[in-house]
Steps between C-alpha positions, in 0.01 A plus 500: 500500500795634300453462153810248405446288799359111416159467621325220506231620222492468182740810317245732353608682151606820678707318716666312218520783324675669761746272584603496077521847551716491771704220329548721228633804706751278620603355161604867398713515801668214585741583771889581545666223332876397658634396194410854319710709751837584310818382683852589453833458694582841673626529846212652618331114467773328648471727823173432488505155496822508783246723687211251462738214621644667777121542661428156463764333620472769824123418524508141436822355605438131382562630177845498537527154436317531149725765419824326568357153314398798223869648446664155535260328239539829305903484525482136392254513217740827384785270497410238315341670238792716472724168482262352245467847237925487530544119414189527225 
């Protein structure tokens, strides 16, 4: 049986010990973190994301509908905070 699997025994201490060991590895290590990766404006991103869009809305067409609700809600949210930062 692989050592990290449940069983339905009681954990012996080299088991437990194993597992806090194993915890611990992955405490020093805890991954790629989304919110760490640096992002800036450059037109190298906004191909990408054009790119990105472009495939999806090829591959699955009913996203075309979210995408025009997307850039009309967009427009409209744009315009009346626009209209609201010029009167106040």
């Amino acid at each position: 049986m692989h050592e990290f699997l449940p069983s339905l025994e009681h954990p012996t201490e080299e088991s437990v010990v194993q597992q806090q060991e194993y915890n611990q590895d992955m405490d020093k290590h805890p991954g790629i973190r989304i919110d760490r990766i640096p992002v800036t404006w450059t037109v190298a991103g906004l191909l990408f994301v054009a790119g990105m869009l472009f495939i999806f809305l090829v591959g699955l067409p009913v996203l075309r509908y979210f995408l025009l609700i997307g850039l009309v809600g967009g427009c409209l949210v744009g315009l009346v905070r626009y209209v609201l930062l010029k009167r106040y």
